[in-house]
C-alpha positions, 0 to 999 in steps of 0.5 A, a space after each residue: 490538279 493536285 493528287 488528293 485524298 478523301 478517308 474519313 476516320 473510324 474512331 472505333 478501330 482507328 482505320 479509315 475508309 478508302 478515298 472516295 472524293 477529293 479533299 485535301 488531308 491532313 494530320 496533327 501532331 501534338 494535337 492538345 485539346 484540338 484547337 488545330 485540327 478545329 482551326 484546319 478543319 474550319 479551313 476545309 481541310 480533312 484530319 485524318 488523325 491526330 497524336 496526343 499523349 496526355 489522356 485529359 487532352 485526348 479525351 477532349 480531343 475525342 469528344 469534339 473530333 470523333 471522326 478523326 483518329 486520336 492516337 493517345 501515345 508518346 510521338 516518340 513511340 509512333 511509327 511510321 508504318 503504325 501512322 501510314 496505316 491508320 490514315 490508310 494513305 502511302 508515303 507522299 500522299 498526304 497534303 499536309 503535316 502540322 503540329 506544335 512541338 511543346 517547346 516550353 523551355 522557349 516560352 518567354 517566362 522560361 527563358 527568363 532561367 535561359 540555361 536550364 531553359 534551353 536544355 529543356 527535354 521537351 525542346 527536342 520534340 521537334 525533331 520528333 516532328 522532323 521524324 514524321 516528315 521524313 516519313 510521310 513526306 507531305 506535300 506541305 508543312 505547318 508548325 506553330 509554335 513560341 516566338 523564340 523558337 525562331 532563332 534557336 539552333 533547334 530550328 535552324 537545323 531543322 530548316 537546314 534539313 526540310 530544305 533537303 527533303 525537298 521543301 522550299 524554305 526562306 525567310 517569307 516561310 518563318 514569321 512571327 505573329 499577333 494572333 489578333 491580327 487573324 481574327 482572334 480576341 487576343 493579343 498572342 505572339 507565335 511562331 509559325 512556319 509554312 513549307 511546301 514541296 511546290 509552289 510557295 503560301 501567301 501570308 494570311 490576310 490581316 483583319 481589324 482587331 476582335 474586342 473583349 466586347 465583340 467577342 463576348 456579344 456574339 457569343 450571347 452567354 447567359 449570366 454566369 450561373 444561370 448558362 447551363 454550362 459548366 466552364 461558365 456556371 463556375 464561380 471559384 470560392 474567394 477569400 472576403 480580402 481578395 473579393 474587396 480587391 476585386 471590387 476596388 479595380 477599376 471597371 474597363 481595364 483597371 489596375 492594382 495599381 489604384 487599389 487602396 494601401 490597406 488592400 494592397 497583397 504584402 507580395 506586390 507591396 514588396 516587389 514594386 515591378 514583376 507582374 503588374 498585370 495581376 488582378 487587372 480588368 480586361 478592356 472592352 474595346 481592346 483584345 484580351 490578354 494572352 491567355 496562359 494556363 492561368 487564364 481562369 485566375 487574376 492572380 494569374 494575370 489580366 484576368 478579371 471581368 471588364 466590368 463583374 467583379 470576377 475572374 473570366 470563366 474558363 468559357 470565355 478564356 476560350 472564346 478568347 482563343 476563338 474556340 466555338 462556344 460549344 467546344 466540350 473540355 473534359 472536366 474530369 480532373 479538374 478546372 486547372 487541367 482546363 485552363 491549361 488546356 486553353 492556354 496550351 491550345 493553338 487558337 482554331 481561326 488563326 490557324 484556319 486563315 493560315 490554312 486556307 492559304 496552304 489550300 489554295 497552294 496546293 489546290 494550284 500546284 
């Protein structure tokens, strides 16, 4: 059986507790609004800290995972004494190290400005993570991240360097996937890698697709206004034109495309192609759309109710990334640094179906 280690966090002075029972760890690196310590911990697994530089996230972080240490710092400015420290755990103990380095020069919008984008100083944050590798040294390694990451000389080097440290890298490690795929209400396309010291993680196992209708079904919410919670009660102010619009698309999966010429926007009437999602309805038997940081906007993308005339609320953007349906966000700066949370956040269950591999890895190992 594996060595492994039980700490329960101290969210108070960011210590934790000696190990008493066998569980195996983990932390999160840029750890956003917690979708993946949410995903990891559905998984089995005990996070024992995670690093988030910007406040909004580290409070929604807290508010949700408050047994867990959020480091709200730069990862540049973390050390690896500092980290080892706080989960009170010695190099090479940790069962596993994952995160998402902000690649938002890689995402597909992005590159679209492929020089500026690749030179991108966020890019750089992997190695940041390849840091903390070296000096943990985890007996597994998980990163999630845009697809296009995959090809870059970035990761290339990256993998070139794990291989030294002693993780088995190969082409089975590195893949590109359809969250919906894994149980999430959402067509999403990421990157993730999946390393161990020993042995070798089995591919998550497929599930039919979760619909718009079977996703919102079995959460039950309220009619918007009447839910008791604020990421579904909201209803954003329209201007009378764009309220018309909305009720012209189609219900169950509409277009502007059938919109009336005098309800035509002067922008989509000159740019014939670009982005023809926008002010479009979700379907009820598909997945959702991918959700961005403009998911609670349809002029944003594919953003409107299949069948009310309104925008999704931010509530159910985030069921759509498989949050639980009483995850708490920080609203304090606003709606917009909601959604873009949601949209920033990697979806809990595809990650819990890809951990529970990782578990069972090195539960053999």
């Amino acid at each position: 059986m594996p060595k492994t280690h039980h700490s329960k966090a101290n969210a108070n002075s960011g210590l934790n507790d000696k190990p008493s029972a066998k569980q195996l760890t983990a932390v999160d690196l840029f750890s956003g609004a917690g979708g993946l310590t949410q995903g990891l911990k559905d998984a089995g697994f005990e996070v024992l800290a995670g690093v988030e530089i910007e406040k909004i996230p580290a409070n929604t972080f807290n508010l949700n995972h408050p047994d867990v240490a959020c480091i709200n710092k730069d990862i540049r400015r973390v050390g690896a004494v500092e980290l080892l420290k706080i989960i009170n755990l010695k190099r090479g103990e940790l069962d596993l190290l994952a995160g998402c380095p902000p690649c938002q020069g890689f995402s597909t919008l992005r590159t679209r400005k492929k020089a500026r984008a690749v030179d991108d100083d966020r890019n750089d944050l992997l190695f940041e993570f390849l840091r903390i590798v070296e000096a943990l040294s985890p007996r597994a390694l998980m990163m999630e991240n845009v697809p296009a990451l995959a090809g870059d000389r970035r990761m290339k080097a990256f993998l070139k360097r794990i291989s030294t440290l002693g993780y088995r890298v190969s082409r089975k490690n590195i893949r590109v996937e359809d969250a919906s795929n894994y149980g999430v209400p959402q067509r999403r396309y990421r990157m993730i890698l999946l390393a161990l010291k020993e042995g070798q993680v089995k591919e998550a196992e497929k599930s039919d697709p979760v619909t718009v209708r079977q996703c919102l079904e079995a959460a039950n919410l309220a009619p918007v206004g009447s839910a008791d919670d604020p990421l579904h009660d909201h209803i954003p102010k329209r201007s009378d034109h764009v309220k018309d619009i909305i009720r012209h698309i189609p219900k169950d999966g509409g277009s502007r495309t059938a919109l009336p010429d005098h309800l035509v926007l002067e922008c989509h009437k000159k740019r014939k192609g670009g982005f023809r999602d926008v002010y479009g309805r979700m379907s009820w038997d598909n997945v959702s759309p991918t959700m961005t940081g403009g998911c609670g906007n349809p002029s944003k993308g594919r953003y409107l109710h299949p069948e009310e005339d309104r925008a999704i609320s931010l509530r159910e953007a985030a069921l759509f990334q498989s949050f639980p349906a009483d995850y708490k966000f920080d609203l304090s700066k606003g709606r917009d640094k909601v959604a873009l949370m949601i949209g920033n956040a990697l979806p809990p269950e595809f990650i819990k179906r890809h951990a529970v591999e990782i578990m069972k890895s090195l539960s053999d190992s």
